[in-house]
PDB file of N, CA, C and O in Angstrom, chain B, residues numbered from 101:
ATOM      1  N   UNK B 101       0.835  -1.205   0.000  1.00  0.00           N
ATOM      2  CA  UNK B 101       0.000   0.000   0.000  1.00  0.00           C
ATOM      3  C   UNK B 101       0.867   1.251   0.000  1.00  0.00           C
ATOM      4  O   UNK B 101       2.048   1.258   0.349  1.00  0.00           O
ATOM      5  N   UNK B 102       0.068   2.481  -0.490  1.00  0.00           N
ATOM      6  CA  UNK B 102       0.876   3.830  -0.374  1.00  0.00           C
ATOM      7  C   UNK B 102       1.231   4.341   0.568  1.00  0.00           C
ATOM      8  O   UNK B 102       0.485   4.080   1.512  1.00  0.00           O
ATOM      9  N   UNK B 103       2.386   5.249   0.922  1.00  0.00           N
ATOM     10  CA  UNK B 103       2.156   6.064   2.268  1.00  0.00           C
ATOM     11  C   UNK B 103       0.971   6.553   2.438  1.00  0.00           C
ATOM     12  O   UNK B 103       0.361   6.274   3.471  1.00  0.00           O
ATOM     13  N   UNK B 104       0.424   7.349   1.500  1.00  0.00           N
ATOM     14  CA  UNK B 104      -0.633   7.791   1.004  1.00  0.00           C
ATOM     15  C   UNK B 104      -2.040   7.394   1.439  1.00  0.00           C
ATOM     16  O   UNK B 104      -2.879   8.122   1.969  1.00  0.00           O
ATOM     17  N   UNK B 105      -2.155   5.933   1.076  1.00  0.00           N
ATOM     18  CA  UNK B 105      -3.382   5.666   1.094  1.00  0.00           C
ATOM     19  C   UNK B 105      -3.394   5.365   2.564  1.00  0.00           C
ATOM     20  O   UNK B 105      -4.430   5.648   3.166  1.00  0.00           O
ATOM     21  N   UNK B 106      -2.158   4.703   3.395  1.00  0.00           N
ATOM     22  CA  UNK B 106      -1.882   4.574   4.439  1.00  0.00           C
ATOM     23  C   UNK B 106      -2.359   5.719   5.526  1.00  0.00           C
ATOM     24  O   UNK B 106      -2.793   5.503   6.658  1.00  0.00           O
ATOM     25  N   UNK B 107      -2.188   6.835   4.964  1.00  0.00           N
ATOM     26  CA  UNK B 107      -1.913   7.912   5.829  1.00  0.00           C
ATOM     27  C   UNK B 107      -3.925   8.094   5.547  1.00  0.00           C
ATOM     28  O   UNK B 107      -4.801   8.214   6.404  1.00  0.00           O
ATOM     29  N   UNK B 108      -4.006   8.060   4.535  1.00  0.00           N
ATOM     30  CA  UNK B 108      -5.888   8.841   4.192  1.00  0.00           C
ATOM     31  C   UNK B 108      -6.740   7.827   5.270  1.00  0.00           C
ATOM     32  O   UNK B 108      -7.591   8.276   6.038  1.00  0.00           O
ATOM     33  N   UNK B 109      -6.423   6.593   5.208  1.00  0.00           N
ATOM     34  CA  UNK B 109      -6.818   5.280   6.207  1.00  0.00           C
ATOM     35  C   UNK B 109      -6.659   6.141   7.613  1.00  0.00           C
ATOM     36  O   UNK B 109      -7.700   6.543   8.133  1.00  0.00           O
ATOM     37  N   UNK B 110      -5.893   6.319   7.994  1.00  0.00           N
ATOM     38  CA  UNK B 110      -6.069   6.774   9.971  1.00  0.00           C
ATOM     39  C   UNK B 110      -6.609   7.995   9.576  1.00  0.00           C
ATOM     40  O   UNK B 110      -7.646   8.209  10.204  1.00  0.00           O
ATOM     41  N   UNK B 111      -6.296   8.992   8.694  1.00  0.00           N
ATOM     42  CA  UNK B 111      -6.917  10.241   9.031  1.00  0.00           C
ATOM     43  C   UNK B 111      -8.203   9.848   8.962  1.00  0.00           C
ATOM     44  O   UNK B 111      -8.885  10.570   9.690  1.00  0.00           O
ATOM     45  N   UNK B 112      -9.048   8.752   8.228  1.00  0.00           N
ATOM     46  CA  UNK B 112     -10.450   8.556   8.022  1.00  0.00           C
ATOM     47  C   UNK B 112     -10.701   8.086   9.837  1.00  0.00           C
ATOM     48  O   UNK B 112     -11.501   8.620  10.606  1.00  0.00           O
ATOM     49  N   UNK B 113      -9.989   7.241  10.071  1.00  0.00           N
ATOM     50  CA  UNK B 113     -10.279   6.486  11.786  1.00  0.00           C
ATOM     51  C   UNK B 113     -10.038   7.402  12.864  1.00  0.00           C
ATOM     52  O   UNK B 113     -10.398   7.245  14.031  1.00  0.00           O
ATOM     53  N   UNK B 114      -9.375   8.414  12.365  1.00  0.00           N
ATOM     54  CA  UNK B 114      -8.999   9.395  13.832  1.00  0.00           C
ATOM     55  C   UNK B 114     -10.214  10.525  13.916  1.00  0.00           C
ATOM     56  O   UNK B 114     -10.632  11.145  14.893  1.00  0.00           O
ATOM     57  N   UNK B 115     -10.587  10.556  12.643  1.00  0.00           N
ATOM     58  CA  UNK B 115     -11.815  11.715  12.327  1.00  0.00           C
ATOM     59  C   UNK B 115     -13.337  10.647  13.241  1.00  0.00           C
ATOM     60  O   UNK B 115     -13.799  10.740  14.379  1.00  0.00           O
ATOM     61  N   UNK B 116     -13.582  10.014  12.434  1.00  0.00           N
ATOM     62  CA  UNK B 116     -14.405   8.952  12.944  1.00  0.00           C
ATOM     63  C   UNK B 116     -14.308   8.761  14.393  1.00  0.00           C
ATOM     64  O   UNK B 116     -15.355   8.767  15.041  1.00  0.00           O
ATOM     65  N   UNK B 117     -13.236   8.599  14.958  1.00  0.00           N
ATOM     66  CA  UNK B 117     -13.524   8.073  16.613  1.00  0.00           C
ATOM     67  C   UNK B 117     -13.646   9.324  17.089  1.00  0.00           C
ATOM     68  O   UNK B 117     -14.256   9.218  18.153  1.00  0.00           O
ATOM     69  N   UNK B 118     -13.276  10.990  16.774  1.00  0.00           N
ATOM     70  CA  UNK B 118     -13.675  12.191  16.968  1.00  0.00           C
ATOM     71  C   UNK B 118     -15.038  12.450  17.214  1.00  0.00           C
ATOM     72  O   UNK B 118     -15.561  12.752  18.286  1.00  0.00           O
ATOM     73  N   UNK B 119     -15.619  12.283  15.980  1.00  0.00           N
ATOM     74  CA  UNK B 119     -16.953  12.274  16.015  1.00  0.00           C
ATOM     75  C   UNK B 119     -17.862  10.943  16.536  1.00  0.00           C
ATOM     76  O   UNK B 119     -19.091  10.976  16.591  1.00  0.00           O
ATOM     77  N   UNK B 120     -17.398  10.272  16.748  1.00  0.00           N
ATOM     78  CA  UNK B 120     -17.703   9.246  17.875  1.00  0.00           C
ATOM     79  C   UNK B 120     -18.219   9.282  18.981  1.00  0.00           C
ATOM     80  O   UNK B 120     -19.297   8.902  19.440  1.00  0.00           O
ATOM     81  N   UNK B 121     -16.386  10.322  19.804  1.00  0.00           N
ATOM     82  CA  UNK B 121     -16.396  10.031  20.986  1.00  0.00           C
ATOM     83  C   UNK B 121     -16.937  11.525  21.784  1.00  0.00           C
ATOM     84  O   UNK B 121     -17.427  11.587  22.911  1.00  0.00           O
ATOM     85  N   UNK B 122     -16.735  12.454  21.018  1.00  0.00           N
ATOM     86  CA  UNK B 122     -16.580  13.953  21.412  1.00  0.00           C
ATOM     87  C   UNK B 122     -18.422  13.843  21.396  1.00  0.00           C
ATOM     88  O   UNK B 122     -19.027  13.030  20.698  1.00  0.00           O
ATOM     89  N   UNK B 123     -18.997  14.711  22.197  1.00  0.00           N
ATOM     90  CA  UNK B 123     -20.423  15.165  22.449  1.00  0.00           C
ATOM     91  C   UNK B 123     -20.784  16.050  21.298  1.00  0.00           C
ATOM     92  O   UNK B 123     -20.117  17.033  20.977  1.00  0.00           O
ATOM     93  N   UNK B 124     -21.580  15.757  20.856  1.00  0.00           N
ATOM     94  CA  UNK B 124     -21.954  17.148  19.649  1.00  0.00           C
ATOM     95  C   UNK B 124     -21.555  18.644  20.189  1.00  0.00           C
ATOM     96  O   UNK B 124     -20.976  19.494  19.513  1.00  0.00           O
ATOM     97  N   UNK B 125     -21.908  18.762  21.305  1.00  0.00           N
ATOM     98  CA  UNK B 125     -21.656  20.593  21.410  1.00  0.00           C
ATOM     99  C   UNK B 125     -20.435  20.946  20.997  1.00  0.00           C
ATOM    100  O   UNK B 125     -20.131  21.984  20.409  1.00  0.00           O
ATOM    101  N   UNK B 126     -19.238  19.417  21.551  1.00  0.00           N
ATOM    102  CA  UNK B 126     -18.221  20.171  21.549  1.00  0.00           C
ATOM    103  C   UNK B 126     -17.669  20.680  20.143  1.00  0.00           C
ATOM    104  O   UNK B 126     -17.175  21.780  19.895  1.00  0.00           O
ATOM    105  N   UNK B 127     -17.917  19.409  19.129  1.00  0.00           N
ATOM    106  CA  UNK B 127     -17.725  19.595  18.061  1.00  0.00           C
ATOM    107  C   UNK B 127     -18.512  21.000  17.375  1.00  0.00           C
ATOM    108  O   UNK B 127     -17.998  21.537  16.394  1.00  0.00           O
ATOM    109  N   UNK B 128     -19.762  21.527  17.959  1.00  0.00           N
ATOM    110  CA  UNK B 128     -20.591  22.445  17.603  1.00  0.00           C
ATOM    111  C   UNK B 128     -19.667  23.793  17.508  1.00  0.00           C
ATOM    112  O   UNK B 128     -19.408  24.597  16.614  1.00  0.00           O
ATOM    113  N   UNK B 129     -19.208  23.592  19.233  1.00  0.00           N
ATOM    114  CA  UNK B 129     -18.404  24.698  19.437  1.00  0.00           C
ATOM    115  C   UNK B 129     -16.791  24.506  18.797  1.00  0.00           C
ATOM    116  O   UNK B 129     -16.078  25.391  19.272  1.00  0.00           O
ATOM    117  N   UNK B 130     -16.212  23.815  18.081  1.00  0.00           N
ATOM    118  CA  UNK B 130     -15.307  23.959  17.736  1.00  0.00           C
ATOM    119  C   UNK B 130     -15.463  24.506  16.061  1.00  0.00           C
ATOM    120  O   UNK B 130     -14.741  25.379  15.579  1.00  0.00           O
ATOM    121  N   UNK B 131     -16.448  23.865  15.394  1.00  0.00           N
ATOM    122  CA  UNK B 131     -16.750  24.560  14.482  1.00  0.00           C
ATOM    123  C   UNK B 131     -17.348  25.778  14.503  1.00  0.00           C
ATOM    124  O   UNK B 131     -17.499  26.121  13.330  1.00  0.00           O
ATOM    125  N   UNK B 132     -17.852  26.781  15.402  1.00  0.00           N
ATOM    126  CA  UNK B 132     -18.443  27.639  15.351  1.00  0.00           C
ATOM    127  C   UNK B 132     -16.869  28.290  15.708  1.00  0.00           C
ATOM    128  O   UNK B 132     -16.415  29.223  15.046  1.00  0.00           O
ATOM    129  N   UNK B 133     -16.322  27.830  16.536  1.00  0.00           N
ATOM    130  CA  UNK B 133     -14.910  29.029  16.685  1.00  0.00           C
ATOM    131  C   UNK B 133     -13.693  28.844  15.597  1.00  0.00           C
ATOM    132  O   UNK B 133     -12.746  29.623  15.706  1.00  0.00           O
ATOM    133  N   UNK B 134     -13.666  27.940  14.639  1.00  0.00           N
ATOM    134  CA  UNK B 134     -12.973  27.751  13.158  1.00  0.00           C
ATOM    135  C   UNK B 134     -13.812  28.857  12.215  1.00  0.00           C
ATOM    136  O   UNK B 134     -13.385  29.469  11.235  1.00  0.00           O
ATOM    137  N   UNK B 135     -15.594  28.935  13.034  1.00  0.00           N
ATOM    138  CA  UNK B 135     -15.579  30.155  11.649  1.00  0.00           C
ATOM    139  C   UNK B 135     -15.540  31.186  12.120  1.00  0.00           C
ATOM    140  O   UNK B 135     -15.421  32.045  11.246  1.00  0.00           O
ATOM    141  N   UNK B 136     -15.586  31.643  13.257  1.00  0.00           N
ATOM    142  CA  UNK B 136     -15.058  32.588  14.118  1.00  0.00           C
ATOM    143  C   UNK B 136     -13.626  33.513  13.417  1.00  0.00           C
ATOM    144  O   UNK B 136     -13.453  34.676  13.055  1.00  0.00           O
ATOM    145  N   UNK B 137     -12.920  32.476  13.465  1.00  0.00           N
ATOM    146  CA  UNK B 137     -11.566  33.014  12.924  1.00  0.00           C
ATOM    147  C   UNK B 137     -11.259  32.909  11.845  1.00  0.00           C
ATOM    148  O   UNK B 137     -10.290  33.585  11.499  1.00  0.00           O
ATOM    149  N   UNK B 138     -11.952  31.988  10.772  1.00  0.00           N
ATOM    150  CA  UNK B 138     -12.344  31.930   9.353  1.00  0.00           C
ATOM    151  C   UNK B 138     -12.952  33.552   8.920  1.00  0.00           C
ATOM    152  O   UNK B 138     -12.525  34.078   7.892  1.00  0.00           O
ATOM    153  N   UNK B 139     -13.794  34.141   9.641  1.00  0.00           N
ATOM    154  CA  UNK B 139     -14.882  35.365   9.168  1.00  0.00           C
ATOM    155  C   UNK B 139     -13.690  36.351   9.934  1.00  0.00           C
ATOM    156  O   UNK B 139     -13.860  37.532   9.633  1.00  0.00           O
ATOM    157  N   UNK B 140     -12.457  36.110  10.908  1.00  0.00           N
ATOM    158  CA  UNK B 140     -12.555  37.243  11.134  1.00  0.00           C
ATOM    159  C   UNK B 140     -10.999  37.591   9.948  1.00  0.00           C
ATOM    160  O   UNK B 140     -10.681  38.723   9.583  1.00  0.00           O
ATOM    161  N   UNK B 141     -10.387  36.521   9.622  1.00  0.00           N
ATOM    162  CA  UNK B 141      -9.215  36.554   8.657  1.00  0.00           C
ATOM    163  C   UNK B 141     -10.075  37.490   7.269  1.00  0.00           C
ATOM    164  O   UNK B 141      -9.717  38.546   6.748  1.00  0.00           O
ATOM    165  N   UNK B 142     -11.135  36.744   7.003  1.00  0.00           N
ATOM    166  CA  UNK B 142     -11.737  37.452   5.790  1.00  0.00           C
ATOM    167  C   UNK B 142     -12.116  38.757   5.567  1.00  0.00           C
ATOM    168  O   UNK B 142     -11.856  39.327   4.508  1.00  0.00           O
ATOM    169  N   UNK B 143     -13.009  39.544   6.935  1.00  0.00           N
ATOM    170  CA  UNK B 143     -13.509  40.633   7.122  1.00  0.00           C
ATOM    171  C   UNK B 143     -12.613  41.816   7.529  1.00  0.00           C
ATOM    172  O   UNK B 143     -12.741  43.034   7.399  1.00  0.00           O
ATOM    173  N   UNK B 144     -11.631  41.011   8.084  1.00  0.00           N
ATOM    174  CA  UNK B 144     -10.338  41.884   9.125  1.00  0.00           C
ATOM    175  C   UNK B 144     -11.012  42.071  10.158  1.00  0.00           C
ATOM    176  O   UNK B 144     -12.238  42.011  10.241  1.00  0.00           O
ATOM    177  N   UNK B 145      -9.978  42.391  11.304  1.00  0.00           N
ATOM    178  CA  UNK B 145     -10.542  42.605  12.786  1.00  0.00           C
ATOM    179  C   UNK B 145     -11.451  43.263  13.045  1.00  0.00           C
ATOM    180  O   UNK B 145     -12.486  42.831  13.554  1.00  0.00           O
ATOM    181  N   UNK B 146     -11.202  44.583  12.704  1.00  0.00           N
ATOM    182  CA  UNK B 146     -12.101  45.613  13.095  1.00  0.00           C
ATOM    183  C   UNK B 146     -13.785  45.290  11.985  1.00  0.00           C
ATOM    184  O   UNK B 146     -14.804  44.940  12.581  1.00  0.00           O
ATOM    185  N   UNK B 147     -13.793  45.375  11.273  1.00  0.00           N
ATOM    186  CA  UNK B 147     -15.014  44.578  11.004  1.00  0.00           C
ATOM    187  C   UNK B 147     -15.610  43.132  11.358  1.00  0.00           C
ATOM    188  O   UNK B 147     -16.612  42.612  10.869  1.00  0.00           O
ATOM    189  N   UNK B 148     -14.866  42.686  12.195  1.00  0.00           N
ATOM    190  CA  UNK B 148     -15.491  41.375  12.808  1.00  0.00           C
ATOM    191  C   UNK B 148     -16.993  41.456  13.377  1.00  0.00           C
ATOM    192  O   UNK B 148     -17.126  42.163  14.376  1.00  0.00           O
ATOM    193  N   UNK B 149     -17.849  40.983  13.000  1.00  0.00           N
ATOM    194  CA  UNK B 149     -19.668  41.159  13.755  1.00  0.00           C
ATOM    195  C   UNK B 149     -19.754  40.006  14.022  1.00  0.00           C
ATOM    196  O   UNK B 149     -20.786  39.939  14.689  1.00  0.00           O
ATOM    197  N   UNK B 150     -19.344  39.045  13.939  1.00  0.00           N
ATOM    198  CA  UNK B 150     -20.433  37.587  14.218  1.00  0.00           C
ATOM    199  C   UNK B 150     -20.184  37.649  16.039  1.00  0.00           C
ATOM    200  O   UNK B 150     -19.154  38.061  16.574  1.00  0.00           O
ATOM    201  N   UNK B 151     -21.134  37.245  16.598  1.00  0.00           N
ATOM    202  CA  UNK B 151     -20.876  37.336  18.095  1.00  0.00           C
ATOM    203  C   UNK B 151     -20.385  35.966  18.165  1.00  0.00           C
ATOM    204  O   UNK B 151     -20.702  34.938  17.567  1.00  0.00           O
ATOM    205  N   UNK B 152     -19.324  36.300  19.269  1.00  0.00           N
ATOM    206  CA  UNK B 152     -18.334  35.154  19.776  1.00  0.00           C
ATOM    207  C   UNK B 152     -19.041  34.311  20.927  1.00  0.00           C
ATOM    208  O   UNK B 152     -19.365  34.743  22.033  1.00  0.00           O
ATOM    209  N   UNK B 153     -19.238  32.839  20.373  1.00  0.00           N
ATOM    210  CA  UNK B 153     -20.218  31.990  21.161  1.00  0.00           C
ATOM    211  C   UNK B 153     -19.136  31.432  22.420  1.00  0.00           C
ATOM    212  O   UNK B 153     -19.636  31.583  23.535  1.00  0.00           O
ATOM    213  N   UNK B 154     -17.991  30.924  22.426  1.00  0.00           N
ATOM    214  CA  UNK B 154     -17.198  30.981  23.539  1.00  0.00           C
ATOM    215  C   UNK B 154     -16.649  31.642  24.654  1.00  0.00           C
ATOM    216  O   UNK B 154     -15.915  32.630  24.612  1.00  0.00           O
ATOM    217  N   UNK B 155     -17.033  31.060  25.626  1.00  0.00           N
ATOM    218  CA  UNK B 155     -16.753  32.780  26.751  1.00  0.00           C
ATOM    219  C   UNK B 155     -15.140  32.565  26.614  1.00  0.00           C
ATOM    220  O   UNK B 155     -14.506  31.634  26.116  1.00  0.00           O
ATOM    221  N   UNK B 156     -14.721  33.755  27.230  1.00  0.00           N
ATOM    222  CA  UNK B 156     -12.858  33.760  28.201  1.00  0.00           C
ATOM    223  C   UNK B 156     -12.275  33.177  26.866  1.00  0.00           C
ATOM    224  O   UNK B 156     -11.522  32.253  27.171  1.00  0.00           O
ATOM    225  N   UNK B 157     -12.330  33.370  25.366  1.00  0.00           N
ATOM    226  CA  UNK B 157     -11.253  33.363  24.398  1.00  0.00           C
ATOM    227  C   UNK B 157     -11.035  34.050  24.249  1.00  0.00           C
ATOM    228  O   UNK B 157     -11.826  34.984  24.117  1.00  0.00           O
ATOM    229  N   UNK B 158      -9.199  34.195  24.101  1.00  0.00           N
ATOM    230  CA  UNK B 158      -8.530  34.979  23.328  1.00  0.00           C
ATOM    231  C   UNK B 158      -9.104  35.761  22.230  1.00  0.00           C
ATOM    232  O   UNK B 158      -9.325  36.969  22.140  1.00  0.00           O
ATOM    233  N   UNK B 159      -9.263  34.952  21.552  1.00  0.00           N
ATOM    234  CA  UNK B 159      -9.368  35.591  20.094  1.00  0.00           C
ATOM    235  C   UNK B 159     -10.712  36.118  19.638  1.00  0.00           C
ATOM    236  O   UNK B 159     -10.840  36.842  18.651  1.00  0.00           O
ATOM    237  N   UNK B 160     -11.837  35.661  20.515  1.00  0.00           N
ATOM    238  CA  UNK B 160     -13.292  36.261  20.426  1.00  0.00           C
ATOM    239  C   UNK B 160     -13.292  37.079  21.002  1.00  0.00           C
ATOM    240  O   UNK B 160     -13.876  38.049  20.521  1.00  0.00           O
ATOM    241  N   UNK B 161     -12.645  37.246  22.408  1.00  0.00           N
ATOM    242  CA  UNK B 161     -12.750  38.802  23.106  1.00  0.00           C
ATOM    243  C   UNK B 161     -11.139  39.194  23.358  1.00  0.00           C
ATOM    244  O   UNK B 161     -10.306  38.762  24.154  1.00  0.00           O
ATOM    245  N   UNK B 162     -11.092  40.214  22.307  1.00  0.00           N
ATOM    246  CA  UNK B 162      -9.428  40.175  22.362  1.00  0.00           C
ATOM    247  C   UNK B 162      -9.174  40.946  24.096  1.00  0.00           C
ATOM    248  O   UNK B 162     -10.005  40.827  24.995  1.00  0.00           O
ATOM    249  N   UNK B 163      -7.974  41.638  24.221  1.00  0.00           N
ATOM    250  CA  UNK B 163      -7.987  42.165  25.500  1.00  0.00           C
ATOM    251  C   UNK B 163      -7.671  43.726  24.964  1.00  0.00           C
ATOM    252  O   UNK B 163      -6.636  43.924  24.328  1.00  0.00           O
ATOM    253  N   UNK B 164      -8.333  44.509  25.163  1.00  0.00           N
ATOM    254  CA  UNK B 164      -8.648  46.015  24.971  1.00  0.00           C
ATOM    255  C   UNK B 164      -7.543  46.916  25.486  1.00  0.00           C
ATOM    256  O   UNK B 164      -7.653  48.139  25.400  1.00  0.00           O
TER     257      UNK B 164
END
């Protein structure tokens, strides 16, 4: 077999036991703070609007 196909094989099993084992919210909240910082790379900082669903982050509430 390939490194390749080798390597696509666990990334498929490590994703899978992720979503397995992890509770939906958490995964909820990890995707909601990937677009968090997805929208705020795109918009730039100072136009950032989406409200930050994670309390006490860095990067949703910067420090003033």
């Amino acid at each position: 077999m390939d490194v390749i196909a080798v390597l696509g094989v666990l990334l498929m099993v490590i994703s899978e036991s992720i979503v397995t084992v992890f509770p939906l919210s958490i995964m909820q909240s990890i995707t909601i703070f990937s677009a968090n910082i997805i929208s705020l790379g795109i918009l730039g900082f100072k136009n950032h609007t989406i409200p930050p669903i994670i309390p006490n982050c860095p990067v949703a509430y910067p420090s003033k």
